[in-house]
N, C-alpha and C positions, 0 to 999 in steps of 0.2 A: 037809715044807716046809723048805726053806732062809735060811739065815739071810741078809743081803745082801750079807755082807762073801764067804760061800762060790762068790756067782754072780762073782766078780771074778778075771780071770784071773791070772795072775804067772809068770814063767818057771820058779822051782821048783814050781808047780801046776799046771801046765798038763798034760793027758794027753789020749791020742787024737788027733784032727783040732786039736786047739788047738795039738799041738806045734810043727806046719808054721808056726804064726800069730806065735809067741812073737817072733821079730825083727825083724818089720814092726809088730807093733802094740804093742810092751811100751815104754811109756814112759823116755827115755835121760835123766837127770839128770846135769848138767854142774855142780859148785859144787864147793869146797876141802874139802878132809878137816877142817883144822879150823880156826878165828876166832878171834881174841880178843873176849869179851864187847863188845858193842856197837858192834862193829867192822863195815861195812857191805860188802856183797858181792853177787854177781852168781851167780843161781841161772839156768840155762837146759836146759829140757823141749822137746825133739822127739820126735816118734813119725816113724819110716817109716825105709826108701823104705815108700811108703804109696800106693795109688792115690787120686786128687783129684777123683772124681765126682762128681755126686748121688747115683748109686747103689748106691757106695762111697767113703765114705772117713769121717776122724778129724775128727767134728762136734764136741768140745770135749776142754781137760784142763782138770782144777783138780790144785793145788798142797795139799798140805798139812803140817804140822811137827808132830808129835807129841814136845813135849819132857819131857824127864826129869821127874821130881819134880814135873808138873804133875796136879792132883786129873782137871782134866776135858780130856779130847785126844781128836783133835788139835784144834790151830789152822789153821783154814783162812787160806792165804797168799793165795792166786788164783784166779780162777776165767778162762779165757778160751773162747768159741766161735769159731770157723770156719767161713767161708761154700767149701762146695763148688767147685772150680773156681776159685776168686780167691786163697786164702788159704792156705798150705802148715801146716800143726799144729805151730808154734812158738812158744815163748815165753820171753822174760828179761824179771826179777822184782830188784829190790836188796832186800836181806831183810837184818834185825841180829839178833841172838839174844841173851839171857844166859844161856843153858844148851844143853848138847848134848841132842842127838833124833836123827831121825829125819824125814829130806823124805820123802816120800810125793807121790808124779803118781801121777793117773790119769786115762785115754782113754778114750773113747767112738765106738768102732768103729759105724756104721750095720750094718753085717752082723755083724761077731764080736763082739759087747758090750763090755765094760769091763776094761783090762787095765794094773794096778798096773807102778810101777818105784818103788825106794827106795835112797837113799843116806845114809848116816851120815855124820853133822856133828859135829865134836868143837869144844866152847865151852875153852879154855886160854890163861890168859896168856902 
């Protein structure tokens, strides 16, 4: 039995049939290398080119931060879903920090399941 975090795909993970998938479905994180503490900023998650079907495509991401020196992580930032056909798998979030982490998206492929992207945030005056 697998743990949950093993069923999640990521472009260093990915083997077999998932390698074809890794660019269409692996979550792009848009935000600044790094902030100043409590400094407010513009985080934005797409997935694709992506097909928009019912019976294919990216039915939600959520966002999350896993920061430094925090006992219990991560922090969920977002959670958004996607209606098939109407809605393209995008999203901007304004996020503040007091410490550097680690964003975390993830997708939720209707056919190819769940597949991480992460970007590094550095918190410095």
């Amino acid at each position: 039995m697998k743990s949950f975090g093993e069923l999640i795909y990521s472009p260093d993970r990915a083997s077999g049939e998932a390698i074809a998938k890794v660019e269409s479905h692996t979550p792009k994180i848009e935000a600044p290398d790094k902030v100043k503490p409590g400094e407010v900023f513009t985080i934005k998650v797409s997935v694709g080119p992506h097909p928009n079907k019912t019976e294919h495509s990216i039915r939600w991401v959520e966002v999350y931060f896993y920061e430094e020196g925090r006992t219990f992580n991560p922090v969920m930032l977002a959670r958004a879903f996607f209606a098939p056909g109407y809605v393209e798998p995008e999203l901007t979030i304004k996020a503040k920090l007091s410490r550097s982490g680690v964003i975390y998206a993830i997708a939720y492929c209707n056919l190819h399941g769940l597949w991480e992207g992460r970007k590094e945030v550095k918190v410095e005056e």
